[in-house]
C-alpha positions as YAML, in Angstrom:
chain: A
units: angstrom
residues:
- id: 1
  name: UNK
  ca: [-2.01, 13.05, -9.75]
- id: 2
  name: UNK
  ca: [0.68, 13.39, -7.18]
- id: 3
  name: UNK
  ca: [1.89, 10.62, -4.47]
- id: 4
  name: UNK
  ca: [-0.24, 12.23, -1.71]
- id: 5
  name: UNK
  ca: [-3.56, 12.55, -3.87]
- id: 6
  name: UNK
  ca: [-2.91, 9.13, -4.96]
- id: 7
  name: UNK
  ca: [-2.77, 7.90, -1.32]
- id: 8
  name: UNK
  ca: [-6.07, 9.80, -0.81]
- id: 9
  name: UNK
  ca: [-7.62, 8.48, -3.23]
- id: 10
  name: UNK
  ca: [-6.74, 4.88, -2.46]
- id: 11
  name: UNK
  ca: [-8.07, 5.05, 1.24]
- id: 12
  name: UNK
  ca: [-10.97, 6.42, 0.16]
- id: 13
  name: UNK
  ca: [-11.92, 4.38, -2.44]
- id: 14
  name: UNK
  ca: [-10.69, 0.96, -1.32]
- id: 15
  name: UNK
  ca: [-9.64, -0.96, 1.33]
- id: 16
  name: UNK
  ca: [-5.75, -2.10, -0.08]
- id: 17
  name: UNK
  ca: [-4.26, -0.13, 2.84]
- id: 18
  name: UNK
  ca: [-6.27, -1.54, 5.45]
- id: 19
  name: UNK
  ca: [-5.88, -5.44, 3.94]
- id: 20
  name: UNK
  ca: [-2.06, -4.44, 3.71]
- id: 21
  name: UNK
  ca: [-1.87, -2.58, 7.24]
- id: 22
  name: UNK
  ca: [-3.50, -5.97, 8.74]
- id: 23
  name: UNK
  ca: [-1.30, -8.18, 7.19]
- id: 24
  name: UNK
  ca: [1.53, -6.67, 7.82]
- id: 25
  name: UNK
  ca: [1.09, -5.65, 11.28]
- id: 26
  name: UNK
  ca: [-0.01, -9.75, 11.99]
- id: 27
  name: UNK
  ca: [3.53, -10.53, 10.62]
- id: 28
  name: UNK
  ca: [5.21, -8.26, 12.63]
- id: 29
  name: UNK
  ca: [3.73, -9.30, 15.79]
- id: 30
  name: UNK
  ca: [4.31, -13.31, 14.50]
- id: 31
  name: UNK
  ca: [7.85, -12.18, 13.94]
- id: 32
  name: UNK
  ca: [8.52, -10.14, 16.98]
- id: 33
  name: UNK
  ca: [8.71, -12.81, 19.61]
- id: 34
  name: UNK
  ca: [11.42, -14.66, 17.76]
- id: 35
  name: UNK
  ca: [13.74, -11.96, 18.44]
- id: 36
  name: UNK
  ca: [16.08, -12.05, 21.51]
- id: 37
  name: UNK
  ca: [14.57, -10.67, 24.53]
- id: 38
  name: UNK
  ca: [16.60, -7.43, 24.42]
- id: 39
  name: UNK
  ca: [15.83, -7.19, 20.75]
- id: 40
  name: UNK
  ca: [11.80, -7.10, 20.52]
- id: 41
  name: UNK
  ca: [10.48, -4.10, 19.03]
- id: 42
  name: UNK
  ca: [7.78, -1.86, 21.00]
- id: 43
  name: UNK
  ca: [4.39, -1.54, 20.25]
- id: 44
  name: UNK
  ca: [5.87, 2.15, 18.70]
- id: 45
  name: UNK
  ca: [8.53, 0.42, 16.75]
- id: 46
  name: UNK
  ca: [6.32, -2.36, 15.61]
- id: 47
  name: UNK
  ca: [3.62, 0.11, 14.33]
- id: 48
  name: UNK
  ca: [6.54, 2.45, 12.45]
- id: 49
  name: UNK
  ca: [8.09, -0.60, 10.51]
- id: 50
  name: UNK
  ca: [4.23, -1.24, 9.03]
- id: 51
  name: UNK
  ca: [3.82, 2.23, 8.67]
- id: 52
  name: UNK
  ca: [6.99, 2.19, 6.38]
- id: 53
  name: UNK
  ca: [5.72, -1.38, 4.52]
- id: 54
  name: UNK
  ca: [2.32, 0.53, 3.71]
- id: 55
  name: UNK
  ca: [4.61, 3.56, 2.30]
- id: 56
  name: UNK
  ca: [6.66, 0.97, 0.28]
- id: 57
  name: UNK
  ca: [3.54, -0.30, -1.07]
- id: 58
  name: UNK
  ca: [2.24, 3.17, -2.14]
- id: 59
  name: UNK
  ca: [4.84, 4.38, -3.77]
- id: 60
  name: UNK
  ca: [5.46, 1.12, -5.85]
- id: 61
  name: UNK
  ca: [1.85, 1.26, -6.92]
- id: 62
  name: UNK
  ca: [2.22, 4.73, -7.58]
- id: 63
  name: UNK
  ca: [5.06, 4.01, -9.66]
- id: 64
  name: UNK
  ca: [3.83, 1.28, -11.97]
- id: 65
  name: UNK
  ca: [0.49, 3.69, -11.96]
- id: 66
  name: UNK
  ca: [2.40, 6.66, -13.36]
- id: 67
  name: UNK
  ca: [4.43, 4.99, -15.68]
- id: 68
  name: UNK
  ca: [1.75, 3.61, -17.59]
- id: 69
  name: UNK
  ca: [-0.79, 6.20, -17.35]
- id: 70
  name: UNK
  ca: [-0.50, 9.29, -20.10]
- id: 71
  name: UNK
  ca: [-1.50, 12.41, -18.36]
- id: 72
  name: UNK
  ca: [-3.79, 14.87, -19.58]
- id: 73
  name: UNK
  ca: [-2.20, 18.12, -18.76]
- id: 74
  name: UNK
  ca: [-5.35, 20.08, -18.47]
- id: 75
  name: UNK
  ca: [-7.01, 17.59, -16.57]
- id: 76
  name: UNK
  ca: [-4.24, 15.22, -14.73]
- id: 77
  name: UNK
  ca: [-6.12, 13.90, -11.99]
- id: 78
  name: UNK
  ca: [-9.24, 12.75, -14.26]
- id: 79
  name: UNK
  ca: [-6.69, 10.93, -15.99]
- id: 80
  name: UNK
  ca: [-5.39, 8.76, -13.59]
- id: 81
  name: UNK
  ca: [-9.08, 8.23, -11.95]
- id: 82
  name: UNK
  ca: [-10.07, 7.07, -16.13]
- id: 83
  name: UNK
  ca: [-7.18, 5.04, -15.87]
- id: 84
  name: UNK
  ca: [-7.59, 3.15, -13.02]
- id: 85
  name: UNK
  ca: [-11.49, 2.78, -13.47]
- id: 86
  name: UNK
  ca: [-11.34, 1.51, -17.08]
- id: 87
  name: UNK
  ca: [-8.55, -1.21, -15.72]
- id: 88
  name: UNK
  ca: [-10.19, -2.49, -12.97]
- id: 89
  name: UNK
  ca: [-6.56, -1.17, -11.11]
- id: 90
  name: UNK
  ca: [-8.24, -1.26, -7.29]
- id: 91
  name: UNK
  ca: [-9.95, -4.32, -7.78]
- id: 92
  name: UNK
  ca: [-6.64, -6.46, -9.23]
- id: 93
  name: UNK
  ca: [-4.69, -4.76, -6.14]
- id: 94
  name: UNK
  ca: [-7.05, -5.57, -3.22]
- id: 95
  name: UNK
  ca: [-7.40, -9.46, -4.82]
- id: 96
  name: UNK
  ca: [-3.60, -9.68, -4.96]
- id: 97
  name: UNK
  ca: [-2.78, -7.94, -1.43]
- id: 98
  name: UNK
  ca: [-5.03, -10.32, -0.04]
- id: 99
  name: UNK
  ca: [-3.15, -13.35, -0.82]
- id: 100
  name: UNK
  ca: [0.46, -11.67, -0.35]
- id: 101
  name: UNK
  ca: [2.65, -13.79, 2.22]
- id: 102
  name: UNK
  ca: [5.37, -12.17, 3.97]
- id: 103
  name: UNK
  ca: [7.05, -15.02, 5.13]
- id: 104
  name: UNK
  ca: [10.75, -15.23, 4.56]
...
């Protein structure tokens, strides 16, 4: 399974983007107004820095994921699914996204 198949197949199987997205998004706009006047990010900026955190997020997951999973090479993508079925993988990330803090 590649990074954007993974990605797929998070979103559609789980909701650890959206709990991230929320969570992150809520800290930038908590952090926004501390900034200097001239300083704040737009609503365009604010959106683009989550949009990065969420990518951040996928490709450490992905990373761990791929470095512990062995590959079939007829059948890569069953694999991975096998893998993170049998280990609960989806469940384990939503619980611990949910309780992430982002404060400094």
């Amino acid at each position: 399974m590649d990074r954007e198949e993974f990605e797929t197949y998070l979103n559609a199987n789980s909701r650890v983007v959206a709990i991230f997205r929320s969570q992150a998004l809520a800290y930038r706009h908590s952090k926004n107004p501390q900034r200097a006047t001239s300083k704040r990010w737009s609503k365009t900026a604010v959106a683009s820095a989550v949009d990065k955190m969420v990518s951040q997020l996928i490709d450490n997951v992905y990373d761990k994921l791929k470095a512990n999973i062995k590959e079939n090479k007829f059948q890569p993508y069953e694999s991975w699914v096998r893998f993170i079925e049998t280990n609960e993988v989806l469940d384990n990330l939503e619980d611990s996204v949910a309780e992430i803090d982002f404060e400094d």
